[in-house]
N, C-alpha and C positions, 0 to 999 in steps of 0.2 A: 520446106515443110510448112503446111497448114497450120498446125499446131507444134511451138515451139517449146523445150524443156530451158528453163531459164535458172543459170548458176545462179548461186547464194548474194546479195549488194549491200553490202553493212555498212554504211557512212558513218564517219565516227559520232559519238554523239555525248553527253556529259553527264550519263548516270551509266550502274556498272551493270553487266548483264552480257546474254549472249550463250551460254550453256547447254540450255535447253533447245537454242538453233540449232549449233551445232551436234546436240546429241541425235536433231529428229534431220540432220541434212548428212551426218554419219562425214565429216568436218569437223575439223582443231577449231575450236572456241579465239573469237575474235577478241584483243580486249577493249574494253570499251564498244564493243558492236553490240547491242544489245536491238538492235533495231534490223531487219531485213526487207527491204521497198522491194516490192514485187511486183516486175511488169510496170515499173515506173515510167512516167513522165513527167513528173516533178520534181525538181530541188530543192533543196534543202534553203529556209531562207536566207537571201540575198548571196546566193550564188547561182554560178551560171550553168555548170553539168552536176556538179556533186548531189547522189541521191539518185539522176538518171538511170534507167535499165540497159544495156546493152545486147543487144542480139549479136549471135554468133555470126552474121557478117561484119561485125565491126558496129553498124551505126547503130543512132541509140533508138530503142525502140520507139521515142516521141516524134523523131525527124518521118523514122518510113510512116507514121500513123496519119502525118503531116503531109507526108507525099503521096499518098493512096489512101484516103480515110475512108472510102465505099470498100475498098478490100478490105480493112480492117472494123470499120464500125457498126457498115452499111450502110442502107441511101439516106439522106436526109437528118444524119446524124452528126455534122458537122465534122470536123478535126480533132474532138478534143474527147477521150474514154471518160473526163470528169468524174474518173474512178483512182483511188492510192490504196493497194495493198499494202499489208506489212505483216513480217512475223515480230512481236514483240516480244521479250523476255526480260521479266522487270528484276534484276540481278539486287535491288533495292528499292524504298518505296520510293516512288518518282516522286515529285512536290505538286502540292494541291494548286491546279491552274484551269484554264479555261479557255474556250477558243472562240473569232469573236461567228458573228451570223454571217449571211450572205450580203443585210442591207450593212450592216455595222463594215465590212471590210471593204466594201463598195464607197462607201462616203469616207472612211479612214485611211485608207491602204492601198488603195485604188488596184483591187483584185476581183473580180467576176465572182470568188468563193469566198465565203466563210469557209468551216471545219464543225461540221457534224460528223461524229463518228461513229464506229461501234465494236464491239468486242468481242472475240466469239473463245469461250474461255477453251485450248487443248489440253492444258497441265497445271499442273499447281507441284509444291515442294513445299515442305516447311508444316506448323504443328497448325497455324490458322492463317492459309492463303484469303487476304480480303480483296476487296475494291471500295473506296471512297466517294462518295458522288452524291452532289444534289446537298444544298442545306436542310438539315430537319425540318426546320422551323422558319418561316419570312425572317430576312433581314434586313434591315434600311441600311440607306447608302455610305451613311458616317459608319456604322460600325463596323463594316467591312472594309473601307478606305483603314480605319486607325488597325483593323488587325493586320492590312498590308504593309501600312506606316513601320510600324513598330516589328513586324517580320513574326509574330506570334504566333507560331507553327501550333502551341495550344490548342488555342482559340481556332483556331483554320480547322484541324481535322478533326476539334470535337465537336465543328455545328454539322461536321458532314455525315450521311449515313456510310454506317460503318458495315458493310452487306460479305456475309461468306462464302464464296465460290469456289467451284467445282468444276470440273471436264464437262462440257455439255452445254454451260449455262451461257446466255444471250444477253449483251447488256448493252443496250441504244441509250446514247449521249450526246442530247439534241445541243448545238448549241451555245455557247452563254453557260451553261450549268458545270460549275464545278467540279474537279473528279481530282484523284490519286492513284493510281494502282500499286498496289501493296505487293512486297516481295514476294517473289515464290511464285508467282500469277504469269503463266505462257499463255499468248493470246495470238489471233489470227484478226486482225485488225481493217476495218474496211472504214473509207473516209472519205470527205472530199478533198480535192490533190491540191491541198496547199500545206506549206509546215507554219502557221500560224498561230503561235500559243499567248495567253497571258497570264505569266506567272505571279500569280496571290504571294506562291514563295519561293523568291529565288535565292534568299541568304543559305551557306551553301551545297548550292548546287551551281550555281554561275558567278563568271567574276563579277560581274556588279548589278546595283539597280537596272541600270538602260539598260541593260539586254532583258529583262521582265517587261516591258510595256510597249516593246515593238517600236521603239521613240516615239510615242505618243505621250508619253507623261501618263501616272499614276491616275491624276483625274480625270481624265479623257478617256482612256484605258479601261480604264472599269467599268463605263459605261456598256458594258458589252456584259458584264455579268449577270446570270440568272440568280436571284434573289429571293426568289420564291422558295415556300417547303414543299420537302418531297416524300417526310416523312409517313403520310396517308397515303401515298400513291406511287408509292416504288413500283408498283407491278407497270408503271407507265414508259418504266426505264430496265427492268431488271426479266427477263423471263427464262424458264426451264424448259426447253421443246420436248415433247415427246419423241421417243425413239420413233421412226420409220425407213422405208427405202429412203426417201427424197424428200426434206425437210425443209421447210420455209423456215428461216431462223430467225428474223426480226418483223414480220408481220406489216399493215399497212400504214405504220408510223414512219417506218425508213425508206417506204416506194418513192420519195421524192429523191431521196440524194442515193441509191444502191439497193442491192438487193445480194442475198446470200442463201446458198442450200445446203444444207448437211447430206451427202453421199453417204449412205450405207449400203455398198454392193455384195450381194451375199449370193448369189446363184446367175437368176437371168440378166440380160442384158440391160440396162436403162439407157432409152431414146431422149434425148436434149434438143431442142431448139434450137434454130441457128441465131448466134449470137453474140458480141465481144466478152468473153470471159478468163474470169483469171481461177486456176484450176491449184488447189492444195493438197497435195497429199500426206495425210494422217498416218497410215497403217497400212500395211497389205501391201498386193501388188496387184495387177491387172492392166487393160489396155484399153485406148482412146480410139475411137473408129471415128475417121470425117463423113462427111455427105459422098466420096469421090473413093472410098474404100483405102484410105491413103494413115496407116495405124503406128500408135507413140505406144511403145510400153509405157508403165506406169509403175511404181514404185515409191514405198515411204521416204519422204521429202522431197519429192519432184515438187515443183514449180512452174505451170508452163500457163500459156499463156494461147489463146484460140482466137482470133479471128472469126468475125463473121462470115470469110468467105469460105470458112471448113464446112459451113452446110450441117444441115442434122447430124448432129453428133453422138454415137455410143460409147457406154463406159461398162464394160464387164471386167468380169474376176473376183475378186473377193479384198476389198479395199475400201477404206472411208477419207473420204475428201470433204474439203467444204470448196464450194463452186461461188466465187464472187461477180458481180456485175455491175453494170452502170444502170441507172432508174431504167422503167421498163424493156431492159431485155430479159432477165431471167423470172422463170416464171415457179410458185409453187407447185 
């Protein structure tokens, strides 16, 4: 198959959740899965497969990408989708942390990526689903080092903006910049393929300090924070798209590290680019056409995963997807 439909991959992980995967993959709720790597070819950090996707021959989808990267990526694209799905479902509010850049993990960690993310909200629960992100206001180096010091969960999530979301809404997370995601908040999660966090607070939520600072030590570590306010300029970080068929969801801020579209098929057919993309399904049902006439039904919670060698691709029926990618393949 050109286009493959890809089961559910919950790696365990240390906050609670998982409900919402399972209510929209129609699936017994994982405990502790609160996370689903989609079309994975990254691990969880400092391990070896955990977090990997598996194709239904067995291998993991990174090895054949690795063995054929022109059929899967196309020409001059290298080996690597330097693309990580996930379905996320924050079962509680995750802890305010931060992820480091491309140059910071490079001279720290000796990884090719940072972790620029971004969010793309499907559900919410609960009387007021938020998300955390971005200091209000500048803050210098000491006073953020003492609110880690001391573990003052206060101080953490009241310098950060405290933003309310809803189904629909786009939140880009360059970065260095602080964030939390607040209970209740289902997301469709697109990133670069590394699991590299640095937790501001991990009293608990982990068994100790050293697993917060990646073993780098707190002051080495923070070095990687965005410090600046974001209070004037949330709309840099936070946007509403407009309903349409075929939606650009985070704009030319995130064309460096991915690209995402909001599918709304309502009648005709929509024609797609050839391209490596990873394919989520929202609602509805309907079906996948490749360039070679070679068709995936499609149905709420598939997961599947397209190859550039499927050729122009259509999606009809009456269904909403969001369509992820790696920087310039998918286009608004």
């Amino acid at each position: 198959m050109k286009a493959i439909r890809l089961p559910a991959n919950q790696p365990p992980r240390f906050y609670r959740g998982g409900a919402a995967i399972a209510a929209l993959r129609g699936t017994e709720p994982v405990e502790y899965g609160p996370e689903d790597w989609v079309a994975s070819c990254t691990t969880l950090y400092g391990e070896t497969v955990a977090g990997l996707s598996a194709l239904p021959d067995g291998r993991w989808l990174r090895d054949a990408v690795r063995a054929d990267p022109e059929h899967w990526l196309g020409p001059g694209r290298g080996a690597d989708p330097a693309l990580l799905v996930k379905l996320l479902d924050a079962g509680q509010r995750l802890p305010v942390h931060c992820h480091p850049s491309d140059g910071f993990a490079k001279a720290h960690l000796d990884s090719r990526y940072g972790k620029t993310e971004a969010w793309i909200v499907v559900g919410t629960t609960g009387p007021s689903p938020t998300v955390h992100i971005g200091f209000r206001e500048d803050r210098d180096e000491g006073t953020v080092a003492d609110w880690v010091a001391a573990q003052d969960t206060g101080a953490l999530l009241g310098a950060l903006n405290e933003v309310a979301v809803r189904p629909g809404d786009a939140v880009f997370v360059p970065a260095g910049v602080p964030h939390a995601i607040g209970a209740g908040v289902f997301i469709v999660e697109l990133q670069q393929p590394t699991d590299l966090s640095i937790m501001l607070e991990w009293k608990g939520f982990l068994d100790s300090e050293a697993a917060g600072h990646l073993g780098l030590g707190y002051p080495a570590a923070l070095g990687c924070v965005d410090r600046s306010g974001y209070a004037g300029r949330l709309d840099e970080l936070v946007r509403r798209p407009d309903g349409g068929e075929v939606v650009d969801l985070f704009g030319p801020a995130a064309e460096g590290f991915f690209r995402a579209q909001r599918l709304a098929i309502r009648s005709a057919e929509v024609e797609l680019e050839p391209g490596y993309a990873v394919l989520v399904v929202l609602s509805g049902a309907g079906q996948l056409t490749t360039g070679d006439g070679e068709m995936l039904a499609l149905a709420k919670g598939d997961t599947v995963v397209v190859p550039y060698a499927a050729g122009s691709t259509t999606i009809g029926g009456e269904l909403v997807a969001i369509r992820c990618a790696p920087p310039g393949v998918a286009g608004g």
